[in-house]
Backbone as XML, in Angstrom:
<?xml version="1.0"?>
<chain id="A" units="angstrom">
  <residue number="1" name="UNK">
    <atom name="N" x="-82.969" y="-21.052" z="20.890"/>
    <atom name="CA" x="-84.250" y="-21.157" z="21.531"/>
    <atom name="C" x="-84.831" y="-19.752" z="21.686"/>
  </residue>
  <residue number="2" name="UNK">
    <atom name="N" x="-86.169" y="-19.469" z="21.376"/>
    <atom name="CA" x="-86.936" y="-18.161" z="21.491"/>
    <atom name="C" x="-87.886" y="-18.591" z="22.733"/>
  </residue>
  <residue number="3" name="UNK">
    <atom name="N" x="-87.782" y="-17.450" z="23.318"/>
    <atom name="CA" x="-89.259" y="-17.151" z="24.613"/>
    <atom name="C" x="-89.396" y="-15.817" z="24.371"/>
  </residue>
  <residue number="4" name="UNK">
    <atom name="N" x="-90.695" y="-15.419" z="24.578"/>
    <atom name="CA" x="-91.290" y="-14.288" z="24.750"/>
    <atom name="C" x="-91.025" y="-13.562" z="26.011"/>
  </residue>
  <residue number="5" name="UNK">
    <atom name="N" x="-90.412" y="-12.501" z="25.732"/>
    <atom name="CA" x="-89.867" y="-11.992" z="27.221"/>
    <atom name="C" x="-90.760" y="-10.597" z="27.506"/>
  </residue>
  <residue number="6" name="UNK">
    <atom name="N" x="-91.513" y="-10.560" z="28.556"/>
    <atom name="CA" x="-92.479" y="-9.072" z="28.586"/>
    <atom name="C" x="-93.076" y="-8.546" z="27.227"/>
  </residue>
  <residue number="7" name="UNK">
    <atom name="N" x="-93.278" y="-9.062" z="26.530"/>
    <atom name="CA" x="-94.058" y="-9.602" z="24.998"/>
    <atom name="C" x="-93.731" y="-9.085" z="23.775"/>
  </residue>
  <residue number="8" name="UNK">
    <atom name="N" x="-92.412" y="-9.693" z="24.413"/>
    <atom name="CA" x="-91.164" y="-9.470" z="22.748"/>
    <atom name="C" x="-90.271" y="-10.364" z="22.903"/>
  </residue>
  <residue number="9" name="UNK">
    <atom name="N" x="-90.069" y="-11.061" z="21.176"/>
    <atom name="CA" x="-89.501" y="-12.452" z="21.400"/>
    <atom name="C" x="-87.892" y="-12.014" z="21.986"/>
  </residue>
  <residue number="10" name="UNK">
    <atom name="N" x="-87.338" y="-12.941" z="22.253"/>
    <atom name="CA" x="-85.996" y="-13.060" z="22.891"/>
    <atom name="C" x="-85.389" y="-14.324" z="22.682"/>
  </residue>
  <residue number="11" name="UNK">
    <atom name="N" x="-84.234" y="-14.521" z="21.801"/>
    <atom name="CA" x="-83.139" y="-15.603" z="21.466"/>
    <atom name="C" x="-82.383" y="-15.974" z="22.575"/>
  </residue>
  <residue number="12" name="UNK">
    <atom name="N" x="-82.587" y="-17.250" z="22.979"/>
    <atom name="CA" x="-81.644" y="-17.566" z="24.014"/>
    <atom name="C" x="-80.481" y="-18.816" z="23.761"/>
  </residue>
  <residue number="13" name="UNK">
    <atom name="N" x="-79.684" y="-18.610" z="24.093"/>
    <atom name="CA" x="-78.445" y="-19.410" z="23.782"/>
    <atom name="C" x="-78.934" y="-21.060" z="23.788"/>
  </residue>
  <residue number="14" name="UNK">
    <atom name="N" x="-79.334" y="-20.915" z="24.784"/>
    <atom name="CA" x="-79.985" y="-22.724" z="25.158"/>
    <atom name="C" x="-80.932" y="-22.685" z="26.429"/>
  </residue>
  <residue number="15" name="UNK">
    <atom name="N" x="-81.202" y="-23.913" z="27.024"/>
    <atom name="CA" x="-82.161" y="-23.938" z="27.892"/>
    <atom name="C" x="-81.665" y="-23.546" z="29.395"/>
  </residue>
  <residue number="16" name="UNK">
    <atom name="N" x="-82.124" y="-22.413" z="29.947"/>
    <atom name="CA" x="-81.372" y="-21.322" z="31.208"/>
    <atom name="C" x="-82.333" y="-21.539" z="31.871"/>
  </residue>
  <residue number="17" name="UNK">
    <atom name="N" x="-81.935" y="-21.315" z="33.340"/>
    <atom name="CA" x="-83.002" y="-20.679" z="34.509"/>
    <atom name="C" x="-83.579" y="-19.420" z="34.407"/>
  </residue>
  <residue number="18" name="UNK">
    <atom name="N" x="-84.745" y="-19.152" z="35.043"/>
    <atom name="CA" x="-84.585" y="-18.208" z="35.525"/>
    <atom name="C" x="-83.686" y="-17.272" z="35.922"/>
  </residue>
  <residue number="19" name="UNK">
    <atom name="N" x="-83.122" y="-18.172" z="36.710"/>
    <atom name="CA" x="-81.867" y="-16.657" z="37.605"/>
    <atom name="C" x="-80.970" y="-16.448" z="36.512"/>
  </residue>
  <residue number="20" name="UNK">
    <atom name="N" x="-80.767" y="-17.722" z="35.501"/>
    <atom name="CA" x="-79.839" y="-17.133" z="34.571"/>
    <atom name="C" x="-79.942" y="-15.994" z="33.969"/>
  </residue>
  <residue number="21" name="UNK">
    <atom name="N" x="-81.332" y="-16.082" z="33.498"/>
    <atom name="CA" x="-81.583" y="-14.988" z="33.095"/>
    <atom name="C" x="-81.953" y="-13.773" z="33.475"/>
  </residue>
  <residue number="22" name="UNK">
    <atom name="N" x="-82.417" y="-13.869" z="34.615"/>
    <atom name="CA" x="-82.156" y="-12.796" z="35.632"/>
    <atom name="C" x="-80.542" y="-11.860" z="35.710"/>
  </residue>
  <residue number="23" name="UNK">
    <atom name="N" x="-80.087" y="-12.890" z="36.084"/>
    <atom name="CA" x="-78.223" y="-12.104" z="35.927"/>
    <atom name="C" x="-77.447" y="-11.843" z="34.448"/>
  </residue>
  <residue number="24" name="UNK">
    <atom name="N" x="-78.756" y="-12.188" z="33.196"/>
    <atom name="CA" x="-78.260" y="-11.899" z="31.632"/>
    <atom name="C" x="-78.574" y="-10.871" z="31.770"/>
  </residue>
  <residue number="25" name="UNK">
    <atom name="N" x="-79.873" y="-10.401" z="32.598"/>
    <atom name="CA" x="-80.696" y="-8.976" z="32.196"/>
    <atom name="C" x="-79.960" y="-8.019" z="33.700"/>
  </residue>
  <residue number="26" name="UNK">
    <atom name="N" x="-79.254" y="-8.345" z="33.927"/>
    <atom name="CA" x="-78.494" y="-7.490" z="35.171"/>
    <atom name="C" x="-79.609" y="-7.363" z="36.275"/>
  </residue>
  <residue number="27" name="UNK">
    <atom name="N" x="-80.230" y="-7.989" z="36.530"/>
    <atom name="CA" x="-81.676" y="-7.847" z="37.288"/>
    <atom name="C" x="-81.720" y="-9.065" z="38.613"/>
  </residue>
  <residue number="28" name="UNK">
    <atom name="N" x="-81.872" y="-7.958" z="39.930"/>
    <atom name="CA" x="-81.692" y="-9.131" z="40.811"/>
    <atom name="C" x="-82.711" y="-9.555" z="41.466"/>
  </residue>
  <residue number="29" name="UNK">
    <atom name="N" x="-83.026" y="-10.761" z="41.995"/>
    <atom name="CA" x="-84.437" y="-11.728" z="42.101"/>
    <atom name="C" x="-84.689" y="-11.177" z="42.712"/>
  </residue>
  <residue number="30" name="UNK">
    <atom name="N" x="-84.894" y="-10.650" z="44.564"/>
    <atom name="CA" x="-85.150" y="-10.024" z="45.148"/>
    <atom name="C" x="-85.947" y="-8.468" z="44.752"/>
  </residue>
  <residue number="31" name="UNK">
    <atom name="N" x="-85.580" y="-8.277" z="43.530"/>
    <atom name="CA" x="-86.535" y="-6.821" z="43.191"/>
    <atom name="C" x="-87.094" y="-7.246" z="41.999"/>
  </residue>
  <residue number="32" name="UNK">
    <atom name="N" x="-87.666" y="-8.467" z="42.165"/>
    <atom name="CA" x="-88.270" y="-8.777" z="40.554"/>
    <atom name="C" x="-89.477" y="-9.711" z="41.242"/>
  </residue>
  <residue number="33" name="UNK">
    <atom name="N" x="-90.888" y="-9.999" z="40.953"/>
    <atom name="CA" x="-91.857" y="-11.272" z="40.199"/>
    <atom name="C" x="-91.905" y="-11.279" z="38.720"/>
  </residue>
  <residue number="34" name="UNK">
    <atom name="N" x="-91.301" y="-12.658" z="38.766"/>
    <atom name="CA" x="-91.571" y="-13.604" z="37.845"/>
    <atom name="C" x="-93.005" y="-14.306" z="37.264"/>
  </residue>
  <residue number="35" name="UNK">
    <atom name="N" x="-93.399" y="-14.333" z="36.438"/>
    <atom name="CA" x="-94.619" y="-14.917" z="35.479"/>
    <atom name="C" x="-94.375" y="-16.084" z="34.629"/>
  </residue>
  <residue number="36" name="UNK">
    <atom name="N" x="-94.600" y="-17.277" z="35.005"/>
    <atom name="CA" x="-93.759" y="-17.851" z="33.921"/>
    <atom name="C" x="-94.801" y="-18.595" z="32.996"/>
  </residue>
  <residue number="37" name="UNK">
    <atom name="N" x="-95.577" y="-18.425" z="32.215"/>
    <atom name="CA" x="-96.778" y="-18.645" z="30.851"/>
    <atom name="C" x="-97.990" y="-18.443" z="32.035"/>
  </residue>
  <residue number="38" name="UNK">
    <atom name="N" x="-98.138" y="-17.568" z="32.443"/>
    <atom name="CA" x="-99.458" y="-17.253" z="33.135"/>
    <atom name="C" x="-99.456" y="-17.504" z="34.744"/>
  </residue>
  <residue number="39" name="UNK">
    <atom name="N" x="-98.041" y="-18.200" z="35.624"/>
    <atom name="CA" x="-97.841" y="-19.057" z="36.734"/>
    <atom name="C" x="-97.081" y="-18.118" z="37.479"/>
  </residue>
  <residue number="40" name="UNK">
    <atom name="N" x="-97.413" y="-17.466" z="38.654"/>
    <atom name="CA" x="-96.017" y="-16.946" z="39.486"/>
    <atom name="C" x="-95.144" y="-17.958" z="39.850"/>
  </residue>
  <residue number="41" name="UNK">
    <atom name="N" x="-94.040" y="-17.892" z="40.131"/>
    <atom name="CA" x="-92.643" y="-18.433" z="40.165"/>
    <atom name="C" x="-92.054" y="-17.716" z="41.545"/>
  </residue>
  <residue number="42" name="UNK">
    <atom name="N" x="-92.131" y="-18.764" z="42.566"/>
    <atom name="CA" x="-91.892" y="-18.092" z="43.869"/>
    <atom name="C" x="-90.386" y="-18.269" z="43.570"/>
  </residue>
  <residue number="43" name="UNK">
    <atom name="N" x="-89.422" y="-17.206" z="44.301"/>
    <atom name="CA" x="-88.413" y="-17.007" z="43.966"/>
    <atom name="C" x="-87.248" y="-17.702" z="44.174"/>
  </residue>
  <residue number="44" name="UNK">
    <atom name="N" x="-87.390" y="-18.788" z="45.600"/>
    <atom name="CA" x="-86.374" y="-19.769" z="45.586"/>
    <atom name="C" x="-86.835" y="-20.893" z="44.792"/>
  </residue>
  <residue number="45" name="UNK">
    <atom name="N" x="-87.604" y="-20.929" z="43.283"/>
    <atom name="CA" x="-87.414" y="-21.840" z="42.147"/>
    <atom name="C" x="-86.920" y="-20.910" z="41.543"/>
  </residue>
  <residue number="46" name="UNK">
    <atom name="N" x="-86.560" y="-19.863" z="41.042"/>
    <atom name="CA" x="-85.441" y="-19.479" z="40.518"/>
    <atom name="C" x="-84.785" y="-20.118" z="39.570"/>
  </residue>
  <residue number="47" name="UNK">
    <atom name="N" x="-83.900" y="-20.598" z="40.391"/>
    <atom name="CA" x="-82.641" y="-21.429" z="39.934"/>
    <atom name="C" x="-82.757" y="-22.443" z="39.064"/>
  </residue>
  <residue number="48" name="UNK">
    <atom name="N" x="-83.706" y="-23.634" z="39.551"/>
    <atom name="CA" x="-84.113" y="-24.570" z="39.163"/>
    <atom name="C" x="-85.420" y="-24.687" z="38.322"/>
  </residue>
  <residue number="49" name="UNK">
    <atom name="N" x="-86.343" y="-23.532" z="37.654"/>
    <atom name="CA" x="-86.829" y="-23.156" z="36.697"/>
    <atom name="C" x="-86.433" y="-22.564" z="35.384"/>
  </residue>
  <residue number="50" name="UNK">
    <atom name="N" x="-86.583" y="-24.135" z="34.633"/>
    <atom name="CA" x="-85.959" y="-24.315" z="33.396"/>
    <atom name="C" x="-86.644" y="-22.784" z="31.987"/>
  </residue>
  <residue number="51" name="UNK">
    <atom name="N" x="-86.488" y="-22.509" z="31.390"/>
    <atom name="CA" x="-87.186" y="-22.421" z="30.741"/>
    <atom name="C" x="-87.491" y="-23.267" z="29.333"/>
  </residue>
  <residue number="52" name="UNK">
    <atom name="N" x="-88.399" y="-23.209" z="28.584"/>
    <atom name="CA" x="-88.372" y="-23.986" z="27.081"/>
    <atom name="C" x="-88.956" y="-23.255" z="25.990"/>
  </residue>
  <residue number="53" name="UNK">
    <atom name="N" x="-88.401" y="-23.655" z="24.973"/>
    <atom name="CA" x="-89.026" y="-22.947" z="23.483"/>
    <atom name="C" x="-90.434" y="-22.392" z="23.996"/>
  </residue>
  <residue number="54" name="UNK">
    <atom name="N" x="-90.656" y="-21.459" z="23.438"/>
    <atom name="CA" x="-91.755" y="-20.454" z="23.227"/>
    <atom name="C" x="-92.385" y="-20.031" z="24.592"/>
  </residue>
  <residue number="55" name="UNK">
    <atom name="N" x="-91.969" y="-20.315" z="25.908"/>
    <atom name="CA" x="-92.147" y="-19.958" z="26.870"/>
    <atom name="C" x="-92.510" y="-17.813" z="26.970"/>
  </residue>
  <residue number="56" name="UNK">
    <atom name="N" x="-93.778" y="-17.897" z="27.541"/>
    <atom name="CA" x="-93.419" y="-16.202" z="27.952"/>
    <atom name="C" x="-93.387" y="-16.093" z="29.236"/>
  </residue>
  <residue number="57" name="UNK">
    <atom name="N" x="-92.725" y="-15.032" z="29.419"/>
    <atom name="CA" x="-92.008" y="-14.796" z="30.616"/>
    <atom name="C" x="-92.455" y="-13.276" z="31.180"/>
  </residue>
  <residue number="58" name="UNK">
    <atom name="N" x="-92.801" y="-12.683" z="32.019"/>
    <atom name="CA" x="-93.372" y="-11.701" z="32.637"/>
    <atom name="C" x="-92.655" y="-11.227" z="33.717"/>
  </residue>
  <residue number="59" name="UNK">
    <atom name="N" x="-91.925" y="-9.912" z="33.695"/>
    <atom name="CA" x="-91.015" y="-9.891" z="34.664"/>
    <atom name="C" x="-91.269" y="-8.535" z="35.037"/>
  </residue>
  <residue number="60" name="UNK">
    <atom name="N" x="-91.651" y="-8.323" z="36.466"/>
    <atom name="CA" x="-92.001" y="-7.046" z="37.120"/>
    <atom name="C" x="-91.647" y="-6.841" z="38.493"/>
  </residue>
  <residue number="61" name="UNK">
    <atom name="N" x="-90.609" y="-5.359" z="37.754"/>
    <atom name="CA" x="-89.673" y="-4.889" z="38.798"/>
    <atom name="C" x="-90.145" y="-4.119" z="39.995"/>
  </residue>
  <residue number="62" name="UNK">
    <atom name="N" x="-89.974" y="-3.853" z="41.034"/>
    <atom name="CA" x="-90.355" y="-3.220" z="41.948"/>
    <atom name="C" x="-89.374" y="-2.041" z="41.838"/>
  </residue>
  <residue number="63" name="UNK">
    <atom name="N" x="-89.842" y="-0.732" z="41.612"/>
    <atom name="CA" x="-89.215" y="0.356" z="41.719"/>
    <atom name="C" x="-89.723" y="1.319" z="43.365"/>
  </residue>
  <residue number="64" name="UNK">
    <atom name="N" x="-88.946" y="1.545" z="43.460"/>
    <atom name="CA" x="-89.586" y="2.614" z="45.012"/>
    <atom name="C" x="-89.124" y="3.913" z="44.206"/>
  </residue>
  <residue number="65" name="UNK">
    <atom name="N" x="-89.631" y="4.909" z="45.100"/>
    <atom name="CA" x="-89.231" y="6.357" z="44.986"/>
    <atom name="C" x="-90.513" y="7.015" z="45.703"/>
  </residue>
  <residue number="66" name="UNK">
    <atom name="N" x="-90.388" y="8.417" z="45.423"/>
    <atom name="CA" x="-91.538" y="9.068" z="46.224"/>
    <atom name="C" x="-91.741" y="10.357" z="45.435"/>
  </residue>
</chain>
């Protein structure tokens, strides 16, 4: 299965969550919004947000510093 991940395709094993893929990309929910084909994705769907073929996905990290 391919989804567009931050707008480059990405092969995925089969049909994952979110968080799965969150914890493929070492990336933890709490310092991330999710986009999921144009939709924010409040973060306790997570889990239970499937993804499917050709899905893009928009993922923006919160960095701090000063």
């Amino acid at each position: 299965m391919n989804i567009i991940l931050n707008g480059e395709e990405k092969a995925l094993d089969s049909s994952v969550s979110l968080l799965d893929l969150l914890k493929d990309l070492s990336l933890k929910p709490e310092t991330v919004v999710i986009e999921l084909n144009t939709e924010i994705i409040q973060p306790e769907a997570y889990s239970e947000q499937k993804l499917n073929e050709a899905d893009s996905v928009e993922i923006i990290r919160f960095v701090g510093g000063g």
